[in-house]
VEXFI-218748 format. One record per atom (N, C-alpha, C): residue number from 1; residue in three letters; atom name; x, y, z. Coordinates in pm, whole numbers, plus 50000, padded with zeros to 5 digits. Each point is the difference from the previous one (the first is absolute). Layout:
<recs>
NUM; ALA; CA; X; Y; Z $
...
</recs>
This chain:
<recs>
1; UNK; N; 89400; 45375; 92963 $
1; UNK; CA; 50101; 50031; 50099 $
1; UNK; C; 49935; 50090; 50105 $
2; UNK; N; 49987; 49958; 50135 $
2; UNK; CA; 49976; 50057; 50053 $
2; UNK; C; 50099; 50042; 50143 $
3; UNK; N; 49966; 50106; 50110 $
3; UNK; CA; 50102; 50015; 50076 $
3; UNK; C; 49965; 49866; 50142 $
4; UNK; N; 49869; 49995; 50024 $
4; UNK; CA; 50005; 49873; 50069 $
4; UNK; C; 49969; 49872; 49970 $
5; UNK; N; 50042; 49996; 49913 $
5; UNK; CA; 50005; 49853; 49899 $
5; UNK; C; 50139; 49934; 49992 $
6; UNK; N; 50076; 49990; 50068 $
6; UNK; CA; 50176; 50005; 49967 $
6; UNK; C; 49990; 49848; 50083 $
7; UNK; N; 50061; 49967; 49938 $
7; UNK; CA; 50087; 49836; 50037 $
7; UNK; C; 50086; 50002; 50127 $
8; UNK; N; 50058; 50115; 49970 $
8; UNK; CA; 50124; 49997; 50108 $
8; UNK; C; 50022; 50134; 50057 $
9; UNK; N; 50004; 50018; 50105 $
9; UNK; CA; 50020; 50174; 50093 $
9; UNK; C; 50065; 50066; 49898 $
10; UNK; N; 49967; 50121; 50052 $
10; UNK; CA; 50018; 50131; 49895 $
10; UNK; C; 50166; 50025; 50070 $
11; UNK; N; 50084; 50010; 49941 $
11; UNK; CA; 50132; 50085; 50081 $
11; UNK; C; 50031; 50111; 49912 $
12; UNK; N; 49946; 50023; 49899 $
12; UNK; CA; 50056; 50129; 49858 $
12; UNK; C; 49894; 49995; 49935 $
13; UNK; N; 50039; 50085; 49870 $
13; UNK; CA; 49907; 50051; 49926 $
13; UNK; C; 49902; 49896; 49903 $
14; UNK; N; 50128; 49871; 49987 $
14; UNK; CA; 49963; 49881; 49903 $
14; UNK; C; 49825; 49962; 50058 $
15; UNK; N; 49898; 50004; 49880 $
15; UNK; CA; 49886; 49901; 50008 $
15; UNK; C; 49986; 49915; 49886 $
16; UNK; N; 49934; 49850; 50040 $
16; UNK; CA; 50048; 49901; 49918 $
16; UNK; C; 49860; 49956; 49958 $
17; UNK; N; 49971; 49993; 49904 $
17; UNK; CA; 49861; 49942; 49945 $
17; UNK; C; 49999; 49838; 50013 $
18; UNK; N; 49851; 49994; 50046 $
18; UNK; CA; 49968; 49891; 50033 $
18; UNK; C; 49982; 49864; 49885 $
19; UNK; N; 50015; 49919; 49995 $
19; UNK; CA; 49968; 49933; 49882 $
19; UNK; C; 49827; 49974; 49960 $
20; UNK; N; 49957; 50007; 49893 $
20; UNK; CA; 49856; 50030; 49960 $
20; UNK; C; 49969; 49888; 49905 $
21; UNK; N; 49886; 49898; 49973 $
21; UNK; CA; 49961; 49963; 49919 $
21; UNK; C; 49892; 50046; 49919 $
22; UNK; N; 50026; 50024; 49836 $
22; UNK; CA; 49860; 50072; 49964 $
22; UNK; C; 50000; 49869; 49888 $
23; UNK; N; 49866; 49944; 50033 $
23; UNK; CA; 50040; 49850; 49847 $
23; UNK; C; 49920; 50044; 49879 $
24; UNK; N; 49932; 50079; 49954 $
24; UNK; CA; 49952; 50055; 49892 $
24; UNK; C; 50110; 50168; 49939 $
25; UNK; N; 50081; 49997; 50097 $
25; UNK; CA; 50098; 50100; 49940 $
25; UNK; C; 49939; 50166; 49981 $
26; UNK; N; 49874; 49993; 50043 $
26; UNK; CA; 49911; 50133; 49988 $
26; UNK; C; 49904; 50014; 49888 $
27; UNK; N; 50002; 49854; 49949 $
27; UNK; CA; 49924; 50020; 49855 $
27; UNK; C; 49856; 49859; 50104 $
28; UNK; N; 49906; 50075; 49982 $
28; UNK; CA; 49868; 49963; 50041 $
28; UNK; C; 49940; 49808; 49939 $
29; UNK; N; 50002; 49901; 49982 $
29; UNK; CA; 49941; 49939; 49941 $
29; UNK; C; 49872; 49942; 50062 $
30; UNK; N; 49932; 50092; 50061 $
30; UNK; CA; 49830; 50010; 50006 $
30; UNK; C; 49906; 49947; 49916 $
31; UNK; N; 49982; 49828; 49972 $
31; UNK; CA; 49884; 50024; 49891 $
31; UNK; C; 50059; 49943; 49915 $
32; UNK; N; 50161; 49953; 49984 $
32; UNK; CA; 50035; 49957; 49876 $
32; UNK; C; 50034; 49828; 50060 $
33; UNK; N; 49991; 49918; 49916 $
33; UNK; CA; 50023; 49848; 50031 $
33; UNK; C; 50086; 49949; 49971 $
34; UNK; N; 50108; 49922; 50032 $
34; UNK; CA; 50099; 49985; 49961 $
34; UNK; C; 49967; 49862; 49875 $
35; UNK; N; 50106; 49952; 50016 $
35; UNK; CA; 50018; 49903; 49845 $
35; UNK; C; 49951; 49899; 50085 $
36; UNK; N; 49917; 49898; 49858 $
36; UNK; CA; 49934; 49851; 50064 $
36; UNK; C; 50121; 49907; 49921 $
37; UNK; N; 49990; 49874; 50016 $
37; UNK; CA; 50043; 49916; 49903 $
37; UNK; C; 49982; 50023; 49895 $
38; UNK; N; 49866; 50049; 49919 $
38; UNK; CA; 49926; 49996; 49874 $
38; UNK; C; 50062; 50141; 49942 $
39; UNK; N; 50035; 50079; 50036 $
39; UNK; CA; 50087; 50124; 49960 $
39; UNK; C; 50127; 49935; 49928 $
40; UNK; N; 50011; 50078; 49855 $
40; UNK; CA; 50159; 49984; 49984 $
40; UNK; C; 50019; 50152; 49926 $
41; UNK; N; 50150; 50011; 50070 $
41; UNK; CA; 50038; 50155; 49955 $
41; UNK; C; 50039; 49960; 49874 $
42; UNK; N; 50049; 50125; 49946 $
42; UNK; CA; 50050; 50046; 49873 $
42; UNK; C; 50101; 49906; 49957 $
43; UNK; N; 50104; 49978; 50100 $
43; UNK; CA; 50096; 49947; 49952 $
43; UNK; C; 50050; 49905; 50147 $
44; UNK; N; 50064; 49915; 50011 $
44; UNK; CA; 50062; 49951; 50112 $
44; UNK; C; 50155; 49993; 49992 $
45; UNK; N; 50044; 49975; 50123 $
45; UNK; CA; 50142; 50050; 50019 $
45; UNK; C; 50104; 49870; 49916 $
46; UNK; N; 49900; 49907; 49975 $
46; UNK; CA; 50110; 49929; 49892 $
46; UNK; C; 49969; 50019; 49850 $
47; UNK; N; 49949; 50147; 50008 $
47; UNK; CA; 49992; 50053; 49861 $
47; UNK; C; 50119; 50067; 49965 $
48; UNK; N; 50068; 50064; 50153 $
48; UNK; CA; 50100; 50138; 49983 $
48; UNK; C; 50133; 49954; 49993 $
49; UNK; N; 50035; 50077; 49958 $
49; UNK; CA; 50199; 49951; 50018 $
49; UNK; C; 50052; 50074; 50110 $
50; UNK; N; 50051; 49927; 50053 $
50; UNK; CA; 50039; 50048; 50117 $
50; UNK; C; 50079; 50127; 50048 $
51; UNK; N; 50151; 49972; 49857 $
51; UNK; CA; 50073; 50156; 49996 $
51; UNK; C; 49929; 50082; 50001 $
52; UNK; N; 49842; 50007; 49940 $
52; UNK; CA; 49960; 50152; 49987 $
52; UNK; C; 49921; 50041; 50094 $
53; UNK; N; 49935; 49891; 50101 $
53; UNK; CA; 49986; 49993; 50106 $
53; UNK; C; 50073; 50096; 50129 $
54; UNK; N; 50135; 49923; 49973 $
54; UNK; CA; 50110; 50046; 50072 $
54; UNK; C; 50008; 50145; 49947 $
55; UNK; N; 50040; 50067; 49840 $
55; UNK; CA; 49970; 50151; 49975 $
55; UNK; C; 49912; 50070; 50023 $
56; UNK; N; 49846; 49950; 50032 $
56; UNK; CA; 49952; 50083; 50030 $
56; UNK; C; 49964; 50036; 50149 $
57; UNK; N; 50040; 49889; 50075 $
57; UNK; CA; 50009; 50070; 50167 $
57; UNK; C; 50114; 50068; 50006 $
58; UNK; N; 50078; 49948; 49949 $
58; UNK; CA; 50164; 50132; 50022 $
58; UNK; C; 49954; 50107; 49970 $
59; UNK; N; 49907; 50045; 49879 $
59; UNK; CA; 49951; 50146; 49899 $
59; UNK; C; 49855; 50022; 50145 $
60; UNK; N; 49976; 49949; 50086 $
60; UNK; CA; 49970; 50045; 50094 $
60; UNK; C; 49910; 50148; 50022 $
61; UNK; N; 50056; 50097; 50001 $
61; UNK; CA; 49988; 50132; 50021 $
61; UNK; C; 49966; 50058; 49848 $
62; UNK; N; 50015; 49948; 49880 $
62; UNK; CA; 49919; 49993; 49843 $
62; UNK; C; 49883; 49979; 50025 $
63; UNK; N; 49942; 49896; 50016 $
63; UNK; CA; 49854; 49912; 49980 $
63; UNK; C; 49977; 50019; 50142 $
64; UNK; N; 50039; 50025; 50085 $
64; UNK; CA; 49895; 50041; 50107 $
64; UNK; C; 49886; 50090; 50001 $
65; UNK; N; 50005; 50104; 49986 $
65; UNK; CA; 49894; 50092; 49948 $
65; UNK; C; 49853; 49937; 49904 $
66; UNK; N; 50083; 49995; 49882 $
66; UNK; CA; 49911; 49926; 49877 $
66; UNK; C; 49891; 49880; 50084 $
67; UNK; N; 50037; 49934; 50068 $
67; UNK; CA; 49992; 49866; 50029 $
67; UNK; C; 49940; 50018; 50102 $
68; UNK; N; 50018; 50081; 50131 $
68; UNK; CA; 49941; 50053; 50122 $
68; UNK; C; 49840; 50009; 49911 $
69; UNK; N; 50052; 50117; 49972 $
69; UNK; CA; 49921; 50095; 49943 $
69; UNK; C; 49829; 49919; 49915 $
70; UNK; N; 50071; 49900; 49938 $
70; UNK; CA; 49855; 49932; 49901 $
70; UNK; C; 49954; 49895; 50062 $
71; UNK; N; 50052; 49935; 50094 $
71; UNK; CA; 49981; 49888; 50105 $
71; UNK; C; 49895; 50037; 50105 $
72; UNK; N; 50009; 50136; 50068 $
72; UNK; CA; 49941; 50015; 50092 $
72; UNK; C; 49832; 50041; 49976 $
73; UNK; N; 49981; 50006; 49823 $
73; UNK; CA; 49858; 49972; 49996 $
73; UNK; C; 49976; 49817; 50061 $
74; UNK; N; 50044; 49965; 49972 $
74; UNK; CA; 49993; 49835; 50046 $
74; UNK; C; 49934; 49978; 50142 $
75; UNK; N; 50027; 50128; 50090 $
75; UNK; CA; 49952; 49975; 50110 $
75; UNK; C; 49903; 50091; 50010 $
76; UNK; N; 49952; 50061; 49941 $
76; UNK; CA; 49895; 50081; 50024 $
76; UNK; C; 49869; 49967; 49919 $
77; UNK; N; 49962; 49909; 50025 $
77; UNK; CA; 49882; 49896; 49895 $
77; UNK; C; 49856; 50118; 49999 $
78; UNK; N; 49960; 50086; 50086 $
78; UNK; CA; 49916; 50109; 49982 $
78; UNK; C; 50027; 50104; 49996 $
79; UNK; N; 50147; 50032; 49915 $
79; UNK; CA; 50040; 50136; 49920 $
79; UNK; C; 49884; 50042; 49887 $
80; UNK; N; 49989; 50171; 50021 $
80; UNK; CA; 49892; 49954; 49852 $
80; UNK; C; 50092; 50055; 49886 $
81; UNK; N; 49871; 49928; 49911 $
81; UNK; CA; 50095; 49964; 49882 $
81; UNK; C; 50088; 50123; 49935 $
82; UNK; N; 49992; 50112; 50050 $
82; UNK; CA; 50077; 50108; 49893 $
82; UNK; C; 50120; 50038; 50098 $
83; UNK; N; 49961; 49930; 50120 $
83; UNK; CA; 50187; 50052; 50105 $
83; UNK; C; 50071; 49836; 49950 $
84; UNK; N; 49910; 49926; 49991 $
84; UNK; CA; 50103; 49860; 49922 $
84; UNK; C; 50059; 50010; 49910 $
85; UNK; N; 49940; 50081; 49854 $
85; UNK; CA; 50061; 50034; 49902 $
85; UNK; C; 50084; 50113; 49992 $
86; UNK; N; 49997; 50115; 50140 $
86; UNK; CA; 50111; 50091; 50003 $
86; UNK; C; 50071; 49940; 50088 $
87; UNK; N; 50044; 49883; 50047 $
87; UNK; CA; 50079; 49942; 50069 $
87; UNK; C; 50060; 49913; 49932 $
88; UNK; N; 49968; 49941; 49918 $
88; UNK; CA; 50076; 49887; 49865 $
88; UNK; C; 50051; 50127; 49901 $
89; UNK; N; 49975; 50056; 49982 $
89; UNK; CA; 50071; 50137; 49889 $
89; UNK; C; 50081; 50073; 50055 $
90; UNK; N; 49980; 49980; 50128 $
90; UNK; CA; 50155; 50088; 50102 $
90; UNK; C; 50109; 49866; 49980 $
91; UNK; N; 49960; 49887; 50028 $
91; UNK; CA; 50113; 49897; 49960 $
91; UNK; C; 50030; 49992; 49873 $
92; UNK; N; 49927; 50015; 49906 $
92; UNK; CA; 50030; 49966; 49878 $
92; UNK; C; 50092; 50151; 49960 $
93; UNK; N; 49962; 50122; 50070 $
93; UNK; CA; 50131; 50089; 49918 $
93; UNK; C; 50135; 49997; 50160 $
94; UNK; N; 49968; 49907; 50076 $
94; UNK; CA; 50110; 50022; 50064 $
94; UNK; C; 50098; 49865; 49921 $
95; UNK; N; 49944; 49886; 49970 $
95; UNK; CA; 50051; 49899; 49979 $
95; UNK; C; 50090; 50076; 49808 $
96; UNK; N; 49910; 50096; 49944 $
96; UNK; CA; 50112; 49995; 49867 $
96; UNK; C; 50097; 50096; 50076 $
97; UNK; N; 49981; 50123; 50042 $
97; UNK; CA; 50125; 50076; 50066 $
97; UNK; C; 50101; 49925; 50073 $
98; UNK; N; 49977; 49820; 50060 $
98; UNK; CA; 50119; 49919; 50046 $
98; UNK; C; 50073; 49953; 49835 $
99; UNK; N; 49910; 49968; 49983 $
99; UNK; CA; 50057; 49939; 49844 $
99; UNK; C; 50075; 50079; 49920 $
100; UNK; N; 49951; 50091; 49980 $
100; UNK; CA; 50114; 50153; 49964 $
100; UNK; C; 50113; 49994; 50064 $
101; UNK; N; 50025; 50033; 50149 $
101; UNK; CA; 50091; 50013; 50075 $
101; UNK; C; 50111; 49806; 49989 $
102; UNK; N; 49932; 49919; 49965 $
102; UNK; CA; 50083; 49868; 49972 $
102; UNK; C; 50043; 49979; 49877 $
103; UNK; N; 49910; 50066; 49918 $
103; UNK; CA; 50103; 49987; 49886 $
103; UNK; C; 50056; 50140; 49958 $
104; UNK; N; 50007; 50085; 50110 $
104; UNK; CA; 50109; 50098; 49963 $
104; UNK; C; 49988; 50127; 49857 $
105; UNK; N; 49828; 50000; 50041 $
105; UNK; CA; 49903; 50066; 49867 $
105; UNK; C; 49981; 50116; 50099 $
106; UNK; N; 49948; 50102; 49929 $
106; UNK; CA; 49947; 50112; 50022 $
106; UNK; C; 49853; 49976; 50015 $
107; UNK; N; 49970; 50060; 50168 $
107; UNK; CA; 49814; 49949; 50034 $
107; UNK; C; 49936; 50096; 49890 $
108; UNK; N; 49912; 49909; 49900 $
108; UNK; CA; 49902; 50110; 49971 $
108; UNK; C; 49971; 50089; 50049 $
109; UNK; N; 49916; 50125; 49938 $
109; UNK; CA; 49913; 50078; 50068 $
109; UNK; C; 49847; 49960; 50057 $
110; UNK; N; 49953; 49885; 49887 $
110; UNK; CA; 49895; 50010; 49928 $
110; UNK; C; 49949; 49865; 50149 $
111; UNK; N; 49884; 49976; 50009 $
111; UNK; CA; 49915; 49869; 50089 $
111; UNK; C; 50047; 49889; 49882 $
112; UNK; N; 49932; 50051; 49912 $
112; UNK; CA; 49941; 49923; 49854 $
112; UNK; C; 50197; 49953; 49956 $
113; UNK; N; 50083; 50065; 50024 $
113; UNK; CA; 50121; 49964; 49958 $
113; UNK; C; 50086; 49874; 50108 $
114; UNK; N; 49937; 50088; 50119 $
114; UNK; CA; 50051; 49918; 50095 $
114; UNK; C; 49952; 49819; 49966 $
115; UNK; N; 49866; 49989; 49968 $
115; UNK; CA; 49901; 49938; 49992 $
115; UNK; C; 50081; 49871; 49860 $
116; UNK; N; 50047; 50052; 49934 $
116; UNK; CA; 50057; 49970; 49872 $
116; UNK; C; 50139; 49916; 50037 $
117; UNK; N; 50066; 50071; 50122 $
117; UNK; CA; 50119; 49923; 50033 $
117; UNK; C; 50003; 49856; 50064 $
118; UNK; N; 49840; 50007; 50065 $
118; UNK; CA; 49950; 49856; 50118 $
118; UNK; C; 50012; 49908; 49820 $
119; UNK; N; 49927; 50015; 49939 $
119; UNK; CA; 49942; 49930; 49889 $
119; UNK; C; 50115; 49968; 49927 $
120; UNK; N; 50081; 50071; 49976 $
120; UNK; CA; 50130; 50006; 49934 $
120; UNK; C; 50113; 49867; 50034 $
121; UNK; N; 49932; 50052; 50160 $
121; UNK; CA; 50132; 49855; 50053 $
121; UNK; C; 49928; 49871; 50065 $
122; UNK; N; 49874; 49973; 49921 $
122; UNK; CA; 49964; 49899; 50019 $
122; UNK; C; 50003; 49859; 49925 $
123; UNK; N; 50005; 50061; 49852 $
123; UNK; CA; 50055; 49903; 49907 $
123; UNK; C; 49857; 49892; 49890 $
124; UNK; N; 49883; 50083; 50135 $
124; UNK; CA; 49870; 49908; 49896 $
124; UNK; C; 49942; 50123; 50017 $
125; UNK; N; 49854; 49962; 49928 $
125; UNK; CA; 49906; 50043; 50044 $
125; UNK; C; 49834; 49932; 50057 $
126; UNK; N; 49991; 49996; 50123 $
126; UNK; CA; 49899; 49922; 50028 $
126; UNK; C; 49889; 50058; 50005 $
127; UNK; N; 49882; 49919; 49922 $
127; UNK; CA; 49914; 50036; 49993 $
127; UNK; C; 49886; 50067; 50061 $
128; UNK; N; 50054; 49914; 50094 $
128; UNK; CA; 49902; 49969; 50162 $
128; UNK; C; 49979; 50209; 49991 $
129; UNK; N; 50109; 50054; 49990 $
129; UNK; CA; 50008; 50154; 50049 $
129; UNK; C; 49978; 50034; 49844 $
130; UNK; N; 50046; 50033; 49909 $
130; UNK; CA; 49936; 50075; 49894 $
130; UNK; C; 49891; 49919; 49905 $
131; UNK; N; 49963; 49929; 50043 $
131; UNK; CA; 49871; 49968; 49898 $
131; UNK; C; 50040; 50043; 49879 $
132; UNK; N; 49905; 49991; 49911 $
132; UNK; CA; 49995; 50022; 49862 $
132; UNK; C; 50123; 50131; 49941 $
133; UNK; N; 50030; 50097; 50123 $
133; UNK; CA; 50032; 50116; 49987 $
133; UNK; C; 50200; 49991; 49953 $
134; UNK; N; 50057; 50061; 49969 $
134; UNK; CA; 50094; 50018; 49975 $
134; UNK; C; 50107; 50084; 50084 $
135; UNK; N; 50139; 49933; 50104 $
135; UNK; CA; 50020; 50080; 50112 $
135; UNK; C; 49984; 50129; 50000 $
136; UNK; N; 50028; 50120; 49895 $
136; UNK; CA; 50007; 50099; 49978 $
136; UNK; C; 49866; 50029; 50048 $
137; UNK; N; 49902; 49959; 49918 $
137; UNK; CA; 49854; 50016; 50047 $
137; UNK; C; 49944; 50009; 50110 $
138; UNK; N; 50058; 49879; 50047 $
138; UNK; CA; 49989; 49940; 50170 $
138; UNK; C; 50043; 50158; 50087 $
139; UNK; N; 50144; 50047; 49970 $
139; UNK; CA; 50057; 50081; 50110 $
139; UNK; C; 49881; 50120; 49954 $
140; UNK; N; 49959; 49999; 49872 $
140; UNK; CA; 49950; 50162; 50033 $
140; UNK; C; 49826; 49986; 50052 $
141; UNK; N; 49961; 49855; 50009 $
141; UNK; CA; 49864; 49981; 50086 $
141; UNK; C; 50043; 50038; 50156 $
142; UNK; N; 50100; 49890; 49995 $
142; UNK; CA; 50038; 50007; 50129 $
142; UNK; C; 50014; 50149; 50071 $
143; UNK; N; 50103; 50041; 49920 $
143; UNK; CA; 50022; 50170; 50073 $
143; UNK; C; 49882; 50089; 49973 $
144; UNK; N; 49898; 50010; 49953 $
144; UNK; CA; 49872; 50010; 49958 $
144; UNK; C; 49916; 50012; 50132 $
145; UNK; N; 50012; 49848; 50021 $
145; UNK; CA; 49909; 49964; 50162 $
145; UNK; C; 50078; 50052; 50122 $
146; UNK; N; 50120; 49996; 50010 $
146; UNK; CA; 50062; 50043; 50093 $
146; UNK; C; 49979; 50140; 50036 $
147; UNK; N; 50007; 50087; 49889 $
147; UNK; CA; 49990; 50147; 49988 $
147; UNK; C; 49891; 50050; 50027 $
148; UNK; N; 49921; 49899; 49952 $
148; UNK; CA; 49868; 50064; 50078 $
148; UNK; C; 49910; 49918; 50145 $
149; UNK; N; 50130; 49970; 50090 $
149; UNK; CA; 49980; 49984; 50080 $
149; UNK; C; 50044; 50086; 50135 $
150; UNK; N; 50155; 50038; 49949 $
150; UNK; CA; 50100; 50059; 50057 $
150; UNK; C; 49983; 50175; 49930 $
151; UNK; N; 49904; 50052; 49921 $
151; UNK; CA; 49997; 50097; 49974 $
151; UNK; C; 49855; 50040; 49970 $
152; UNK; N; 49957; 50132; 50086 $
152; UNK; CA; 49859; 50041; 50003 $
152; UNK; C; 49956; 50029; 49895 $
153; UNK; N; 50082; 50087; 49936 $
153; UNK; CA; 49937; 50044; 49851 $
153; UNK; C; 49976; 49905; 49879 $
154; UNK; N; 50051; 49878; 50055 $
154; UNK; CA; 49956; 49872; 49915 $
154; UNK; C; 49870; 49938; 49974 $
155; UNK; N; 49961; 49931; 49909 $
155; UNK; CA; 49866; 49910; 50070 $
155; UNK; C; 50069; 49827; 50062 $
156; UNK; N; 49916; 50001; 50099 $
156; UNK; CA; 50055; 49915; 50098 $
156; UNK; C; 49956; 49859; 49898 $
157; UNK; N; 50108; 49923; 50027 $
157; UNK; CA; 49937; 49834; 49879 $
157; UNK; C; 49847; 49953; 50064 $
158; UNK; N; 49952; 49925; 49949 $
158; UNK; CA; 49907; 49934; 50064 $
158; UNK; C; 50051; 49917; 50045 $
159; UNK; N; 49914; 49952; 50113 $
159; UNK; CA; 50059; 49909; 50139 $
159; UNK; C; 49977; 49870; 49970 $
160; UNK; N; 50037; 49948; 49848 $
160; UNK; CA; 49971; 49856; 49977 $
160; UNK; C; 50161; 50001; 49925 $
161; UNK; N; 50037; 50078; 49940 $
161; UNK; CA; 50104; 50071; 49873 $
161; UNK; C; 50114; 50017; 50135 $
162; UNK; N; 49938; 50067; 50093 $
162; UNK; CA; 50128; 50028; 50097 $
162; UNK; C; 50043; 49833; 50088 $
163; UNK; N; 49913; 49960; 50030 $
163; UNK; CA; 50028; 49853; 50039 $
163; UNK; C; 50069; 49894; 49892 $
164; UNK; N; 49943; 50041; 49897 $
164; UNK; CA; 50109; 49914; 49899 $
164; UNK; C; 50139; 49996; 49963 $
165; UNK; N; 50001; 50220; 49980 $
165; UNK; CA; 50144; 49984; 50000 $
165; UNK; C; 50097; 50003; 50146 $
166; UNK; N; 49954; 50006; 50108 $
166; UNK; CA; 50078; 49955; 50100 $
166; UNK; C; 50046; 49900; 49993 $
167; UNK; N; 49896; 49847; 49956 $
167; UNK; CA; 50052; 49876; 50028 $
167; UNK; C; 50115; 49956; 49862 $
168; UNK; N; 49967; 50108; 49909 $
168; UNK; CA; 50069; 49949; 49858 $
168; UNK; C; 50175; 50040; 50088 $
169; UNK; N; 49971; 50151; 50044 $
169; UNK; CA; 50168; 50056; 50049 $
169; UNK; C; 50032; 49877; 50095 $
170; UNK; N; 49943; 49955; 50061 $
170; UNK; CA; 50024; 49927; 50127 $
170; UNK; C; 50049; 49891; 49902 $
171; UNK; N; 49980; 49936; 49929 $
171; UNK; CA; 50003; 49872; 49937 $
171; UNK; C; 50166; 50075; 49963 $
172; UNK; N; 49990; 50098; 49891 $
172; UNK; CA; 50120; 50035; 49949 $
172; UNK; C; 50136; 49990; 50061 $
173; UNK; N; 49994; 50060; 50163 $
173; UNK; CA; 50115; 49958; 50089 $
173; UNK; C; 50003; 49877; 50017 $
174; UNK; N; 49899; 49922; 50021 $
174; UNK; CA; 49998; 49865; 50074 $
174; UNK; C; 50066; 49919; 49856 $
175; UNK; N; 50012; 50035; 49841 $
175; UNK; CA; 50096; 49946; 49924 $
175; UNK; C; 50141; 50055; 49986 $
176; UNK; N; 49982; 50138; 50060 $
176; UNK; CA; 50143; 50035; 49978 $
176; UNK; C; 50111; 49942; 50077 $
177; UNK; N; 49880; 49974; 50143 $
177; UNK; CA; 50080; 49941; 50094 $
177; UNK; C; 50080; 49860; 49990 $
178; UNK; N; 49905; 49932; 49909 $
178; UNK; CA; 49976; 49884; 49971 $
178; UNK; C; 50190; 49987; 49881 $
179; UNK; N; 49988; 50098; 49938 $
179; UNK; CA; 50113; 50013; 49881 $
179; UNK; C; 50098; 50041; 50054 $
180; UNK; N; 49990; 50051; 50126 $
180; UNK; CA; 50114; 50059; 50062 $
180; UNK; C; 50037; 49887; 50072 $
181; UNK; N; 49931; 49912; 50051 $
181; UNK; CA; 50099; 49905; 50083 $
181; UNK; C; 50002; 49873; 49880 $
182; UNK; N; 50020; 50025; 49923 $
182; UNK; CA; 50042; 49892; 49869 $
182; UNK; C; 49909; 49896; 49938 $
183; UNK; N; 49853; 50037; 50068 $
183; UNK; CA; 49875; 49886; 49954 $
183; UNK; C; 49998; 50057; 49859 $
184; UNK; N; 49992; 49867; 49926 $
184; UNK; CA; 49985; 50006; 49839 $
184; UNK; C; 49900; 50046; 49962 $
185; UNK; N; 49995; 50122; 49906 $
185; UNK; CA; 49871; 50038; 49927 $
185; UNK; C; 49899; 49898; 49967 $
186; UNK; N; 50050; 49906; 49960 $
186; UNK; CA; 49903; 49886; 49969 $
186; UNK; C; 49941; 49949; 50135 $
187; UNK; N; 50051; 50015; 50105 $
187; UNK; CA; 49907; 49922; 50098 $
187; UNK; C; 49930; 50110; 50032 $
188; UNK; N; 50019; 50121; 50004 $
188; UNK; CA; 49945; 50101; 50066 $
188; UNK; C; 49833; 49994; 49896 $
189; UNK; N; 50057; 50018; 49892 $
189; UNK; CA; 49887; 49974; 49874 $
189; UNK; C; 49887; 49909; 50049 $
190; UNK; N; 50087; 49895; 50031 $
190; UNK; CA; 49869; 49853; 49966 $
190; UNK; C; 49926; 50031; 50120 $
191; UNK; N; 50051; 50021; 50095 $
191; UNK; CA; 49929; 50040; 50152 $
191; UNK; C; 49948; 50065; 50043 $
192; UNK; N; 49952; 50138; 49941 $
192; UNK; CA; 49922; 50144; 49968 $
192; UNK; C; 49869; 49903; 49906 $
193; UNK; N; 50016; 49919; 49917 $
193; UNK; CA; 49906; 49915; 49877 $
193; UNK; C; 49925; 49950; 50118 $
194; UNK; N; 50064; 49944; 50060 $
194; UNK; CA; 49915; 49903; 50119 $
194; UNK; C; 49986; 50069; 50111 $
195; UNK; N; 49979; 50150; 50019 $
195; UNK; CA; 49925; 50026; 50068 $
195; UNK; C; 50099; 50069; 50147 $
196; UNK; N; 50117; 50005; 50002 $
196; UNK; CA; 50066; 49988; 50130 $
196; UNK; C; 50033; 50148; 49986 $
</recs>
């Protein structure tokens, strides 16, 4: 908004903002490639049911954050690896504090609790993200690496450990998401097997 930028003569105090196009929304995709044919996501939209579709854009102002929040590594393809993994762990405890607040629970205190609620309302467990490990296990690696990324007096993970568990958290939303708009555990399953 500016004062000689106006559409139409000034007669009062009213100034009217101009209309603006921003097509990346402020999030950078520098470097990242979009989808080929040979790409297939996680799930496709005739995986989802639609009502929940429909619930979760209404819940809007819920999963915005969570979802903002773990997506926008997506566009930053030369993040290094320990702001990727404190950027998937800011979604992953913003995404259980929504889940708390939807089912009308008390937010943990805890990362590792918060961490417990994503897993809780997912209904499997895919491998792809805990390997051999057991979720419990999983959250306290996970909050492990995180902590000593996001905290000095920590030792920082190694930068092979921190790249892993970013993409494991990243995977984790990308099924919750997947369960939240009604894709069947089983497809979500077989399609993590093969690689997606």
């Amino acid at each position: 908004m500016r004062e000689d930028d106006q559409e139409i003569e000034l007669k009062d105090e009213r100034r009217f903002w101009r209309e603006a196009y921003e097509p990346a929304f402020g999030r950078s995709a520098r470097g990242v490639e979009g989808l080929t044919d040979e790409d297939e996501p996680l799930f496709y939209f005739d995986d989802v049911d639609p009502e929940r579709v429909t619930a979760w854009l209404t819940a809007y102002n819920l999963w915005a954050r969570p979802t903002w929040i773990g997506v926008t590594t997506l566009f930053h393809d030369d993040l290094p690896v320990e702001s990727r993994l404190l950027q998937v762990a800011v979604a992953l405890e913003s995404l259980g504090a929504a889940i708390a607040e939807q089912d009308g629970k008390r937010t943990p205190s805890t990362f590792e609790g918060l961490l417990k609620l994503v897993w809780g309302s997912l209904g499997f467990v895919p491998e792809r993200v805990v390997g051999n490990s057991s979720t419990d296990e999983w959250c306290k690696e996970f909050n492990r690496a995180y902590k000593g990324v996001k905290h000095a007096d920590n030792s920082l993970p190694d930068p092979l450990d921190a790249f892993h568990r970013a993409q494991e958290g990243l995977t984790l939303i990308r099924c919750w998401l997947g369960v939240e708009l009604g894709v069947s555990s089983d497809v979500l399953a077989k399609n993590l097997k093969e690689g997606r």
